[in-house]
TIVO-2410 file (N, C-alpha, C; in nm, 3 decimals):
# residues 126
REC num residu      c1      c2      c3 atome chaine
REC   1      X  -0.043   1.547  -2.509     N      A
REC   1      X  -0.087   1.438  -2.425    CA      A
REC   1      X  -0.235   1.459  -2.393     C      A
REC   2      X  -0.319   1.382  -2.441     N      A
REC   2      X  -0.458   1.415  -2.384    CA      A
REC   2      X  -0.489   1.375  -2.262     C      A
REC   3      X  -0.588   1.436  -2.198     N      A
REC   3      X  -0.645   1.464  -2.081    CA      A
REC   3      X  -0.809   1.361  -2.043     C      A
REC   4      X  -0.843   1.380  -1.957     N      A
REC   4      X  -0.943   1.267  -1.900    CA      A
REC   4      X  -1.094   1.373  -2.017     C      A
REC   5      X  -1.107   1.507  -1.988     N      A
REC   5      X  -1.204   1.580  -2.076    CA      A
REC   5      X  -1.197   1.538  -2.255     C      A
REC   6      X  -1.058   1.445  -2.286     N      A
REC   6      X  -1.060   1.466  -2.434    CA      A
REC   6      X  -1.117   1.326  -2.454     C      A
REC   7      X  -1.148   1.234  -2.389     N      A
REC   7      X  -1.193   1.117  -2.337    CA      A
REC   7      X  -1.338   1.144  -2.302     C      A
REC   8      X  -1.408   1.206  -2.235     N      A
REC   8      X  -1.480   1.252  -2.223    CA      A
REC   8      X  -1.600   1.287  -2.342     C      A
REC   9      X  -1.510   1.375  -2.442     N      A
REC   9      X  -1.546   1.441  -2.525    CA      A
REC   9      X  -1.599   1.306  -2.642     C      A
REC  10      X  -1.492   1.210  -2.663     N      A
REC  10      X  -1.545   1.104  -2.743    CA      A
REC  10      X  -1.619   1.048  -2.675     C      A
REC  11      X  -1.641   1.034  -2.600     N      A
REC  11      X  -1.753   0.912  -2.498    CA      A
REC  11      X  -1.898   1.047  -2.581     C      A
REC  12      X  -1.894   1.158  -2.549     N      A
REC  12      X  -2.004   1.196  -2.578    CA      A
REC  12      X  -2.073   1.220  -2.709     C      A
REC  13      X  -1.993   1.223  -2.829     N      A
REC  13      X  -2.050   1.170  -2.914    CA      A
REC  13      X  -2.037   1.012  -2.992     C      A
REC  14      X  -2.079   0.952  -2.841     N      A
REC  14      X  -2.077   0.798  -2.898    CA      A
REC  14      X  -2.276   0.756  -2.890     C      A
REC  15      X  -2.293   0.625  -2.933     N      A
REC  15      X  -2.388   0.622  -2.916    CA      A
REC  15      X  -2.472   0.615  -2.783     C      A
REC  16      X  -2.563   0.576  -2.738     N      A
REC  16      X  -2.637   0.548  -2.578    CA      A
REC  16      X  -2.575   0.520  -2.505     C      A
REC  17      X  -2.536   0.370  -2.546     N      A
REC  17      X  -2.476   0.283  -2.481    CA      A
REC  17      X  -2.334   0.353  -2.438     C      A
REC  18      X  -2.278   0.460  -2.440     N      A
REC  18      X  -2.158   0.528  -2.369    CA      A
REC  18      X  -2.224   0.606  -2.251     C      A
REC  19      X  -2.336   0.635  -2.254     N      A
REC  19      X  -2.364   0.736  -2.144    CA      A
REC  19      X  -2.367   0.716  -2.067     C      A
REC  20      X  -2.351   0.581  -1.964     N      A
REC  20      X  -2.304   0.559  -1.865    CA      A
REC  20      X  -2.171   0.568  -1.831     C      A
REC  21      X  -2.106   0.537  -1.928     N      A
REC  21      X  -1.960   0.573  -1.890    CA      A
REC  21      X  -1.923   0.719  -1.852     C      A
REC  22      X  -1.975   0.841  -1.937     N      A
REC  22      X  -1.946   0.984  -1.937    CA      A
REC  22      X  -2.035   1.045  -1.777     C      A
REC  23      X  -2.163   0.965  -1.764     N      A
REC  23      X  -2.197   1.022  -1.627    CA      A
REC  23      X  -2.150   0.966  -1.530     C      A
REC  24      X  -2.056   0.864  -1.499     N      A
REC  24      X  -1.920   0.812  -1.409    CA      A
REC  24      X  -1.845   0.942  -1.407     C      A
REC  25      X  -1.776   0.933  -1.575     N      A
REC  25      X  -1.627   1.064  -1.587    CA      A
REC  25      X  -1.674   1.222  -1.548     C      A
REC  26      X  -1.820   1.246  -1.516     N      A
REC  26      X  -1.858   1.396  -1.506    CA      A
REC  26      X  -1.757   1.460  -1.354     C      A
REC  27      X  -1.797   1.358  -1.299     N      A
REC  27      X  -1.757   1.422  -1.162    CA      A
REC  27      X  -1.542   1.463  -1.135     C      A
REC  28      X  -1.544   1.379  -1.282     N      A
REC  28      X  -1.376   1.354  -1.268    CA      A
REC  28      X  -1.294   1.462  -1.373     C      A
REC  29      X  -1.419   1.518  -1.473     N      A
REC  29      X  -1.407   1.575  -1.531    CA      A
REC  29      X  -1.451   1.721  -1.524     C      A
REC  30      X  -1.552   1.727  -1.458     N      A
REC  30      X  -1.623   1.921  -1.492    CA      A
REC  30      X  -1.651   1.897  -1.297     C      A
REC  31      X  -1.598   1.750  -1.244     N      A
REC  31      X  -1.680   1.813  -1.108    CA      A
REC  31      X  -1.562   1.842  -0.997     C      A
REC  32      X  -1.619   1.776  -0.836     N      A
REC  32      X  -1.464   1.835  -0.730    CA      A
REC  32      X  -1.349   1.743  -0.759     C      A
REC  33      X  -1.394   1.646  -0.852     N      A
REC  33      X  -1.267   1.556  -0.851    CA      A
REC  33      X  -1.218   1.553  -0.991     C      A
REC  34      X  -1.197   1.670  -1.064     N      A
REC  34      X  -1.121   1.728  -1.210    CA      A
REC  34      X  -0.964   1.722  -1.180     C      A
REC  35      X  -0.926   1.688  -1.025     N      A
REC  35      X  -0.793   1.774  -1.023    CA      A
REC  35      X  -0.687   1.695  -1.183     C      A
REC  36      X  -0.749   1.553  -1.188     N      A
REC  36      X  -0.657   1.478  -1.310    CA      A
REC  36      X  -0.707   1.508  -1.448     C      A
REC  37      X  -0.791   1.616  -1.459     N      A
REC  37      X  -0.768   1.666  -1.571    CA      A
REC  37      X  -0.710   1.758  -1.632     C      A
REC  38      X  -0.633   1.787  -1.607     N      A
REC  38      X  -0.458   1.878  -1.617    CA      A
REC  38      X  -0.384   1.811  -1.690     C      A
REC  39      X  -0.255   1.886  -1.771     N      A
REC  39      X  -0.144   1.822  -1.801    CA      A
REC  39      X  -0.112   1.841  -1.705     C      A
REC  40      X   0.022   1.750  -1.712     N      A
REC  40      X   0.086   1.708  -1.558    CA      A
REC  40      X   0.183   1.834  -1.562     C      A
REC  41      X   0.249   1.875  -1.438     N      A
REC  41      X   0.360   1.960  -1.406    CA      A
REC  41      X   0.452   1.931  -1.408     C      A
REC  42      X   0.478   1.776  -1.391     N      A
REC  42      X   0.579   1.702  -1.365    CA      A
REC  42      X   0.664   1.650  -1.429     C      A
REC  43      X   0.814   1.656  -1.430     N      A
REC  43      X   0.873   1.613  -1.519    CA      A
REC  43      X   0.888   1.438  -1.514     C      A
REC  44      X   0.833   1.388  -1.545     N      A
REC  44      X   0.828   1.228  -1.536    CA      A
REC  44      X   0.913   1.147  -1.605     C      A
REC  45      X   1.047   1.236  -1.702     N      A
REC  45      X   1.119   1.166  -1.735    CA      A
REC  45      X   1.286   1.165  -1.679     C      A
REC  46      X   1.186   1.215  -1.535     N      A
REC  46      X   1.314   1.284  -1.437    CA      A
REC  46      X   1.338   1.097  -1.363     C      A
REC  47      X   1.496   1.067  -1.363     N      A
REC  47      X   1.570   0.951  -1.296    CA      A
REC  47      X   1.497   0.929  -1.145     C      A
REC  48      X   1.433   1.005  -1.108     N      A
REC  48      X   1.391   1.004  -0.936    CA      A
REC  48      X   1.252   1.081  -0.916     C      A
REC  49      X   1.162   1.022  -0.898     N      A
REC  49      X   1.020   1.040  -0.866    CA      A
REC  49      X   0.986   1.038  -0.718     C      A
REC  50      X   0.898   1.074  -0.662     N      A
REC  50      X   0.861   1.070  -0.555    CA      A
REC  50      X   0.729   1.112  -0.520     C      A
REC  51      X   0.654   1.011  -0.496     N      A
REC  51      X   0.548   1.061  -0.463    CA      A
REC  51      X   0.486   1.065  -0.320     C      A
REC  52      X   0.407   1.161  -0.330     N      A
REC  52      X   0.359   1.225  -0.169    CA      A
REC  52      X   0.218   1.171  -0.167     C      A
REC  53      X   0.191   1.114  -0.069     N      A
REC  53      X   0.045   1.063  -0.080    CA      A
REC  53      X   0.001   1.088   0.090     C      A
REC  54      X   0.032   1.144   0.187     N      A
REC  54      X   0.008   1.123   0.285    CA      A
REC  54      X  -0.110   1.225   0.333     C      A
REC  55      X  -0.102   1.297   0.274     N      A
REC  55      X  -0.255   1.441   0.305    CA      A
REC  55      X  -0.384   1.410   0.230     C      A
REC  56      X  -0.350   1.329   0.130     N      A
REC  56      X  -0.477   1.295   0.038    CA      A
REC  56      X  -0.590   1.251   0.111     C      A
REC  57      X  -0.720   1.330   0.044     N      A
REC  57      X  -0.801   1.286   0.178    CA      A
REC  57      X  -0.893   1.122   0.107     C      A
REC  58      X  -0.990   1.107   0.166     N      A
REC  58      X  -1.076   0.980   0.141    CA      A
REC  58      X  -1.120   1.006  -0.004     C      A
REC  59      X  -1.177   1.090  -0.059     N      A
REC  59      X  -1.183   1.126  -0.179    CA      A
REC  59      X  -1.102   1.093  -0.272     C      A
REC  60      X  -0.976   1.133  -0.233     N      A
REC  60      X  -0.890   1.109  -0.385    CA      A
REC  60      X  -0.788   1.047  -0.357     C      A
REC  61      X  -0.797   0.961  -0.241     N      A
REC  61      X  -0.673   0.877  -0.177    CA      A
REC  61      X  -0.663   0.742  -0.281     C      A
REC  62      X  -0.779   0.678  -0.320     N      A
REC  62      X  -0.799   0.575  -0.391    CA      A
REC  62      X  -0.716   0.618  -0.498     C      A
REC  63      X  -0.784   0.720  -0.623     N      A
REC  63      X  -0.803   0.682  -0.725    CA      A
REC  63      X  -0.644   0.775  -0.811     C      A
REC  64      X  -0.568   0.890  -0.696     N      A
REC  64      X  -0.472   0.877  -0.666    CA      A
REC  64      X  -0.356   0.771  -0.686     C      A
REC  65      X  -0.345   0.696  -0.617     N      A
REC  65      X  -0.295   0.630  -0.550    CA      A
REC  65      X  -0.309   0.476  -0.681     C      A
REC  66      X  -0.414   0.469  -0.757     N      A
REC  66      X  -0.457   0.396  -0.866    CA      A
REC  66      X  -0.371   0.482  -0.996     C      A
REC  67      X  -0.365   0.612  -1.009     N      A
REC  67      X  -0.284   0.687  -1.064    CA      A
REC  67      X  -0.177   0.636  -1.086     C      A
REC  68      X  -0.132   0.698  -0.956     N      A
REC  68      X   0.036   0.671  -0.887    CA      A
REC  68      X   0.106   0.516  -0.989     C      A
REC  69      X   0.023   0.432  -0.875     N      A
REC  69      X   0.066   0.272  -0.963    CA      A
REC  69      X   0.082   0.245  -1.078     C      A
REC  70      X  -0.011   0.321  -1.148     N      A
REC  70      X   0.020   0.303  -1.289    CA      A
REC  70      X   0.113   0.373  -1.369     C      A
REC  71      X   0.174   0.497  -1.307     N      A
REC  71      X   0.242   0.569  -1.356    CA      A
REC  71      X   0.384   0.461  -1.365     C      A
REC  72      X   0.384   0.405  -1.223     N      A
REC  72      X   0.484   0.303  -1.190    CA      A
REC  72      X   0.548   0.255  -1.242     C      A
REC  73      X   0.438   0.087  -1.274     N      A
REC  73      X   0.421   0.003  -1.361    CA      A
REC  73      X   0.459   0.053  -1.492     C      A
REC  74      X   0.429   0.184  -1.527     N      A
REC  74      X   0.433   0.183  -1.692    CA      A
REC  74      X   0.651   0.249  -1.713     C      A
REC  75      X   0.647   0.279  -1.578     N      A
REC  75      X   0.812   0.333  -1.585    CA      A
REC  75      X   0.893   0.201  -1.569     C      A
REC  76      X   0.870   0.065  -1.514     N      A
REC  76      X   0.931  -0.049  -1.488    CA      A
REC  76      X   0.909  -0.099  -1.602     C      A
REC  77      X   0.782  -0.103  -1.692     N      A
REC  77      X   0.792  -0.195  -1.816    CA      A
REC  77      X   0.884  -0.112  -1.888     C      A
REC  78      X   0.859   0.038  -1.891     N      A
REC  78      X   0.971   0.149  -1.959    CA      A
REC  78      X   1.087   0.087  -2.010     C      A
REC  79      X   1.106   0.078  -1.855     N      A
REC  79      X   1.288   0.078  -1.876    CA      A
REC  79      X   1.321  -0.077  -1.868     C      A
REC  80      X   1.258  -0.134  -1.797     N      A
REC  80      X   1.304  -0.292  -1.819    CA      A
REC  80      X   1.319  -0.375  -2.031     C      A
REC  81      X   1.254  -0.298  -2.095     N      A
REC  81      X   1.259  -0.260  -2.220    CA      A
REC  81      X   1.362  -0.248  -2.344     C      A
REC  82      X   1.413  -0.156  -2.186     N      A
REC  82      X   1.594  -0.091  -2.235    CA      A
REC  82      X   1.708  -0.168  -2.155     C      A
REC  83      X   1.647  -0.286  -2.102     N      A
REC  83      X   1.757  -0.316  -2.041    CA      A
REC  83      X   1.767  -0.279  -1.897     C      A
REC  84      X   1.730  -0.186  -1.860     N      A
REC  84      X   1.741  -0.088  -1.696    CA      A
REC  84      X   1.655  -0.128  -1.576     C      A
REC  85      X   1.722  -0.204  -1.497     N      A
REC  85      X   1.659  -0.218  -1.341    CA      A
REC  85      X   1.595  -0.079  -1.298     C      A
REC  86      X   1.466  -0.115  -1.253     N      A
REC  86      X   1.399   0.022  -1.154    CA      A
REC  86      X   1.388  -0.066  -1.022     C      A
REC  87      X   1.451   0.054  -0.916     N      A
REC  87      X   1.391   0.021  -0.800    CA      A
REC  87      X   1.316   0.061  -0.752     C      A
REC  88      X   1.228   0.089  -0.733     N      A
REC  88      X   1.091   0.102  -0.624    CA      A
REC  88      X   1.091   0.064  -0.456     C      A
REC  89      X   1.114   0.214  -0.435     N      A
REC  89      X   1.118   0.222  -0.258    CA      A
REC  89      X   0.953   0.255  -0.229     C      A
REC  90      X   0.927   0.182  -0.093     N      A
REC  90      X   0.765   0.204  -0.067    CA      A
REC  90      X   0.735   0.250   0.068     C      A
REC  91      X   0.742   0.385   0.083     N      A
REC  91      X   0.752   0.340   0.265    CA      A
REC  91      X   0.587   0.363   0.318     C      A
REC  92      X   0.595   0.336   0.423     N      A
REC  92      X   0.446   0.288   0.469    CA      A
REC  92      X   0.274   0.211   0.380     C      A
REC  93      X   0.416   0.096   0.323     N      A
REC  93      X   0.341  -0.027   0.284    CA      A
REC  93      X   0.211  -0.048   0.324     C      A
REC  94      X   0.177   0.006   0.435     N      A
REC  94      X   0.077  -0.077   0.508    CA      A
REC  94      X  -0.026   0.020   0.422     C      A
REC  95      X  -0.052   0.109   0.399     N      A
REC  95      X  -0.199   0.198   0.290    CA      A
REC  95      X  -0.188   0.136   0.213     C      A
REC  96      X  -0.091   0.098   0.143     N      A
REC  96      X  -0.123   0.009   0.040    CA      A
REC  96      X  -0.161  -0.127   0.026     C      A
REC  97      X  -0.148  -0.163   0.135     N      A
REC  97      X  -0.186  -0.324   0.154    CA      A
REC  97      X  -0.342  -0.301   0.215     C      A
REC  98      X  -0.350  -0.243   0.302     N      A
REC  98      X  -0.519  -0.175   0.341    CA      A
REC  98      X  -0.623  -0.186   0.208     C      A
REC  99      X  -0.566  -0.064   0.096     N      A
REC  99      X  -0.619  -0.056   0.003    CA      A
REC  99      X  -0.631  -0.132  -0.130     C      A
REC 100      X  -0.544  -0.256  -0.084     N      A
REC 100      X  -0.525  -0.345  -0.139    CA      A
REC 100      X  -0.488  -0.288  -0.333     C      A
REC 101      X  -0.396  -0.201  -0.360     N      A
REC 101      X  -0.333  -0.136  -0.458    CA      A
REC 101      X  -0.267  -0.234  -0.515     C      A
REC 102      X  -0.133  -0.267  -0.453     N      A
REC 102      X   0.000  -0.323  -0.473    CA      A
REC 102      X  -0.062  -0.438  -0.575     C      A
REC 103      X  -0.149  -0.527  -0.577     N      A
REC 103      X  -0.144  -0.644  -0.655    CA      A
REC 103      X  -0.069  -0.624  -0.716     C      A
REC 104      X  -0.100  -0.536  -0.868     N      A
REC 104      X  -0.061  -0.578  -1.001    CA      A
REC 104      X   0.076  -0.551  -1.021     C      A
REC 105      X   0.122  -0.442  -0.913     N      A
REC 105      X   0.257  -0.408  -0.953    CA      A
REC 105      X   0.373  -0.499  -0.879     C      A
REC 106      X   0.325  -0.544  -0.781     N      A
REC 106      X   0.428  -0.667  -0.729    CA      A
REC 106      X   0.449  -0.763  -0.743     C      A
REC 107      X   0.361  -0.803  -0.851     N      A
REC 107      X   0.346  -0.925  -0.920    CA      A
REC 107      X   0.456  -0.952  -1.004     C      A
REC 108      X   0.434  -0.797  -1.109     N      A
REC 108      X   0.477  -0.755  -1.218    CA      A
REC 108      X   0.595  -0.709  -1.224     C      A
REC 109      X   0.641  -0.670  -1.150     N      A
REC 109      X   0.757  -0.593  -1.106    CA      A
REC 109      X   0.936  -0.657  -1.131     C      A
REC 110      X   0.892  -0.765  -1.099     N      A
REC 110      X   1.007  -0.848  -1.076    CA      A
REC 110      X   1.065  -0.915  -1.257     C      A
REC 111      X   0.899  -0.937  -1.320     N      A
REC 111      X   0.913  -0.985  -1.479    CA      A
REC 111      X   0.935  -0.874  -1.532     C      A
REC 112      X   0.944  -0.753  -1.494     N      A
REC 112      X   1.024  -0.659  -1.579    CA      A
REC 112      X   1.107  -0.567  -1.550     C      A
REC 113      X   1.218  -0.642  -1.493     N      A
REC 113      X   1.355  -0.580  -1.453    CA      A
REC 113      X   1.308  -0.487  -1.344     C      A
REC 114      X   1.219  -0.481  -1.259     N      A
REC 114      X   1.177  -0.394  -1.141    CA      A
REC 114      X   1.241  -0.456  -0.997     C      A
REC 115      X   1.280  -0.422  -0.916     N      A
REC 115      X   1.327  -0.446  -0.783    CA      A
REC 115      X   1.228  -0.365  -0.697     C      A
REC 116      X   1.223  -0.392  -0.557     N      A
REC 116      X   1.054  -0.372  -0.444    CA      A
REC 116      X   1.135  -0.396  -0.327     C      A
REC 117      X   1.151  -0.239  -0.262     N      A
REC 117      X   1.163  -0.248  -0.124    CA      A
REC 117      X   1.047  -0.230  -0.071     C      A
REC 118      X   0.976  -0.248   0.062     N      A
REC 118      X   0.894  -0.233   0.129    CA      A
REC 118      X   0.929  -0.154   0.278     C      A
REC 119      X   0.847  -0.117   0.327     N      A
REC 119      X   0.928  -0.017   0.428    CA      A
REC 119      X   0.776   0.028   0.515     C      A
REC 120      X   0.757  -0.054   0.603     N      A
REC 120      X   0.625   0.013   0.723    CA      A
REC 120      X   0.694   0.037   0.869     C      A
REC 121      X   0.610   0.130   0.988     N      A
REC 121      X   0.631   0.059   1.108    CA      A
REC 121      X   0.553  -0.015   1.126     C      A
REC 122      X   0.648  -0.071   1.252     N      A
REC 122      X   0.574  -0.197   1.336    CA      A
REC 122      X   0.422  -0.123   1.384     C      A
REC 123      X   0.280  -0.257   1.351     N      A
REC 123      X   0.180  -0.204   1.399    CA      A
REC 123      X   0.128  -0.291   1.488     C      A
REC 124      X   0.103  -0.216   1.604     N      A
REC 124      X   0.053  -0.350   1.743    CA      A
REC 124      X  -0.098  -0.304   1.800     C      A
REC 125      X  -0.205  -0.357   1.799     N      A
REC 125      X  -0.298  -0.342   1.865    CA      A
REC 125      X  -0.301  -0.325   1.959     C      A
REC 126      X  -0.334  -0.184   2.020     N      A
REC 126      X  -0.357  -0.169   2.163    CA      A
REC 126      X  -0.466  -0.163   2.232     C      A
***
C-alpha cells in the first residue's frame, strides 16, 4: 500500500510545475505532520471500526478527520457493492458540522446502501 512519501517521491521528479504541490506535502511528509505517512496498524477489514477523534489537537483535527471520512465513504461504496448496508454511528455531530466535514458523506451515504445515525448533546448558549 503506498504511503503519502511514495507520492511525494513522484511529484519530485516531475517537472516545475509539481513543485508546488511537493512544498504543500513537505510538512506532511518529512515534517510535524508525517504522522500519515505510515502504513496503517489497523485492521480495516475488521466488521467494526471506531474512531477516536476527541484529543486531536488544531493541527491535525482537520485533516484527520478529512482522513477519517474518506476511509468511510470508501467502506459504504465497499460494501454497498456487495449488496451490504453500513451503518454509520456519529456521536458528537456537532465537530463535524462546525467543520463542516459531513457534506460529501451524507449526501452519499444513503445512494450507497449506507444508513446515518447522528448523535450530539443539547447545546444552549449561556
Amino acid at each position: 500500500m503506498p504511503v503519502m512519501s511514495d507520492f511525494y517521491e513522484i511529484l519530485m521528479n516531475q517537472p516545475e510545475e509539481a513543485k508546488g504541490m511537493t512544498l504543500f506535502l513537505e510538512l506532511f511528509v518529512n515534517g510535524s505532520l508525517n504522522i500519515f505517512n505510515h502504513q496503517t496498524n489497523v485492521d480495516v477489514d475488521n466488521r467494526f471500526m471506531v474512531y477516536g477523534i476527541r484529543d486531536l489537537g488544531t493541527e491535525l483535527g482537520p485533516i484527520t478527520m478529512l482522513v477519517m471520512m474518506e476511509s468511510i465513504q470508501n467502506r459504504i461504496i465497499e460494501t454497498g457493492k456487495r449488496g451490504v448496508s453500513t451503518w454509520l454511528y456519529i456521536d458528537e455531530f456537532m465537530y463535524f458540522l462546525i467543520r463542516n466535514i459531513l457534506r460529501s458523506i451524507c449526501s452519499s451515504s444513503g445512494k450507497k446502501s449506507g444508513s446515518k445515525a447522528d448523535y450530539a448533546q443539547v447545546l444552549r448558549k449561556t
